[in-house]
Backbone bond lengths (Angstrom), bond angles and torsions (degrees), N, CA, C in turn:
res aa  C-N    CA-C-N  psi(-1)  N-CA   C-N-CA  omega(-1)  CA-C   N-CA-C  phi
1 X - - - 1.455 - - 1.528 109.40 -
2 X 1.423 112.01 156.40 1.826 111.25 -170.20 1.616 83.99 -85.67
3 X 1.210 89.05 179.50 1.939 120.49 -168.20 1.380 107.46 -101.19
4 X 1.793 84.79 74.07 2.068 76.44 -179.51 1.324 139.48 -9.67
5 X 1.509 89.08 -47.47 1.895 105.49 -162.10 1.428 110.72 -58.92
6 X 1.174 117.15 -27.65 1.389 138.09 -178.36 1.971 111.55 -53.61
7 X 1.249 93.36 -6.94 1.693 100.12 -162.37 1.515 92.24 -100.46
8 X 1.377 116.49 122.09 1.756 119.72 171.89 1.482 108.35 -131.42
9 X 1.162 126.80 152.58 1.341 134.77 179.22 1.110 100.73 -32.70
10 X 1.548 108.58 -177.65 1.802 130.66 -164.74 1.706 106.23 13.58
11 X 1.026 140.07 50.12 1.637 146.36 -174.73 1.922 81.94 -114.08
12 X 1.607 94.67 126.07 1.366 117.52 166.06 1.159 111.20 -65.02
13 X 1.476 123.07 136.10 1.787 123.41 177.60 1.576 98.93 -109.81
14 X 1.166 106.38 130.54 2.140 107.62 164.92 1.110 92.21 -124.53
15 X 1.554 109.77 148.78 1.215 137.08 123.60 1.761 135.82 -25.90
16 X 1.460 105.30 163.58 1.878 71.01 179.48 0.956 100.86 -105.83
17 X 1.552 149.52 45.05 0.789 150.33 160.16 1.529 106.12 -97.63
18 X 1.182 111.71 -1.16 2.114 117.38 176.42 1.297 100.55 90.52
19 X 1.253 142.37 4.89 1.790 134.03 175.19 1.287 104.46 -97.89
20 X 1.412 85.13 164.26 2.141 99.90 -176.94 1.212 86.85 -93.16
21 X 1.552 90.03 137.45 1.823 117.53 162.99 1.462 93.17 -87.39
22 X 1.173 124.79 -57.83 1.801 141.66 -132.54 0.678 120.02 176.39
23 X 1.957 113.18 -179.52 1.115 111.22 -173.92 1.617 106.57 -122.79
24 X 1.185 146.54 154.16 1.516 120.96 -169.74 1.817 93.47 -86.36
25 X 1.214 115.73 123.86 1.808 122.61 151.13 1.585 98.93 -72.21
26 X 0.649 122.98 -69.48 1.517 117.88 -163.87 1.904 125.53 -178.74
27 X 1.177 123.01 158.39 1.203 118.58 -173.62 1.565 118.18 -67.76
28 X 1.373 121.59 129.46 1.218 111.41 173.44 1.543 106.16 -114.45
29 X 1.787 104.67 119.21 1.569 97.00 -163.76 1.444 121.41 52.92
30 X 1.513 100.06 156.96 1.860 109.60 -160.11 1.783 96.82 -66.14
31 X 1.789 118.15 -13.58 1.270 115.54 162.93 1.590 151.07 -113.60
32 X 1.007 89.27 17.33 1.745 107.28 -174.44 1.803 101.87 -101.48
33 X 1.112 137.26 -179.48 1.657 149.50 121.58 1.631 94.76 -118.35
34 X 1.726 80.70 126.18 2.027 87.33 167.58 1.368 99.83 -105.86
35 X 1.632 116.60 118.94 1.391 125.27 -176.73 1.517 109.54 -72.36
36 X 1.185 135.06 -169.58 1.502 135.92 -142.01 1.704 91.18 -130.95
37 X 1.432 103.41 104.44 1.879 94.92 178.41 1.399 119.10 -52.49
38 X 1.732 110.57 -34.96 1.744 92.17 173.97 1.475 125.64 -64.59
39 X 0.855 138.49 -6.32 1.299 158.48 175.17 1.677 121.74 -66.08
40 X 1.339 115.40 -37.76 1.546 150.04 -179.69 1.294 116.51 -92.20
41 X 1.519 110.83 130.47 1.239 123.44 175.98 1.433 122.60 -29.26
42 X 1.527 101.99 -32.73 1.284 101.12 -132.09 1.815 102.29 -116.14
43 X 1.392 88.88 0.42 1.676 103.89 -165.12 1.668 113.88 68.39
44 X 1.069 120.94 34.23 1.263 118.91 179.56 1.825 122.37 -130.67
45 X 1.528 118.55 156.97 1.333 102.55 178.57 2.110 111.37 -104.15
46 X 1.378 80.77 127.60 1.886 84.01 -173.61 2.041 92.14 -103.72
47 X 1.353 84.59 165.74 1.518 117.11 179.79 1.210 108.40 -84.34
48 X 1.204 149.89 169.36 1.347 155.80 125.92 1.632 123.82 -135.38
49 X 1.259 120.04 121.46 1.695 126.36 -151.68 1.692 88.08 -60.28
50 X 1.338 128.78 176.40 1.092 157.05 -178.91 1.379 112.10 -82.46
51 X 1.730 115.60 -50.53 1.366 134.76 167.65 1.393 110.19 -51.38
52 X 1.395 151.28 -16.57 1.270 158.90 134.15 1.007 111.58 -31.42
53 X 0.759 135.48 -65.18 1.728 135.83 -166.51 1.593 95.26 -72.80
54 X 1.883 90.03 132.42 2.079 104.70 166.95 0.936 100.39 -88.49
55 X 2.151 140.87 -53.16 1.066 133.43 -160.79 1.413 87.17 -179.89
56 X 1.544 97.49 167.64 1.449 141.88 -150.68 1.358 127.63 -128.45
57 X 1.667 118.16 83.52 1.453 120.38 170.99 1.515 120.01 -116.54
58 X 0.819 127.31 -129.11 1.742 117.67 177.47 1.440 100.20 -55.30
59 X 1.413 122.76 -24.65 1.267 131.17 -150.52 1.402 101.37 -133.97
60 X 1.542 110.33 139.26 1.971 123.35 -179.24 1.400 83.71 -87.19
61 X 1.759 113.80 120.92 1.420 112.38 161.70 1.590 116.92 -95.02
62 X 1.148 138.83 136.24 1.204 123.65 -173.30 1.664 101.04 -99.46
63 X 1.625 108.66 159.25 1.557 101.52 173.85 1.456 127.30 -98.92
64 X 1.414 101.08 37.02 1.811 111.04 -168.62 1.927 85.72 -142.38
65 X 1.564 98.35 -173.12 1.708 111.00 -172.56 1.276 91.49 -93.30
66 X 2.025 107.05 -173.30 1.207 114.61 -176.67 1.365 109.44 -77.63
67 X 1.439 99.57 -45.42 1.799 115.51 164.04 1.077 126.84 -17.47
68 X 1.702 112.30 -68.17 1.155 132.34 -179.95 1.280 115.53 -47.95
69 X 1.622 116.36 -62.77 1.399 119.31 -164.28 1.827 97.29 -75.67
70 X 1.240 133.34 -31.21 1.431 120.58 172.14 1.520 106.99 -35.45
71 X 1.223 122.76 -72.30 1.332 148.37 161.84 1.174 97.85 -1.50
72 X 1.354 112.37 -85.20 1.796 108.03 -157.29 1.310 94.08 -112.61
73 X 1.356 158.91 62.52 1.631 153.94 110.62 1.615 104.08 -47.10
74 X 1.266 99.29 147.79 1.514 113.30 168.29 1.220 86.37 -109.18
């Protein structure tokens, strides 16, 4: 599993398909990322579980598509 800690605000999130989900706002709980509503279609701030993410470099990679995680974000 990546090194949570490694995750800091404004950090780009992809999919594994290489597209931007988001942007990270900040951690909610040691298991959520609360993404950045300006960032979102929709003007809103969504969740994404912790278990999503494969690993962690300049960029939060997630281990599903962009598709996918649209789909099921709270």
């Amino acid at each position: 599993m990546a090194d949570l800690l490694n995750i800091r605000e404004n950090m780009p999130v992809v999919g594994s398909d290489g597209l931007h989900v988001g942007t990270v706002d900040q951690m909610d709980g040691p298991n959520r990322i609360k993404l950045a509503r300006l960032d979102s279609d929709d003007d809103r701030h969504h969740f994404i579980p912790t278990d999503w993410v494969d690993h962690i470099n300049a960029e939060v990679h997630l281990n599903m598509t962009t598709d996918e995680v649209r789909r099921l974000w709270d």
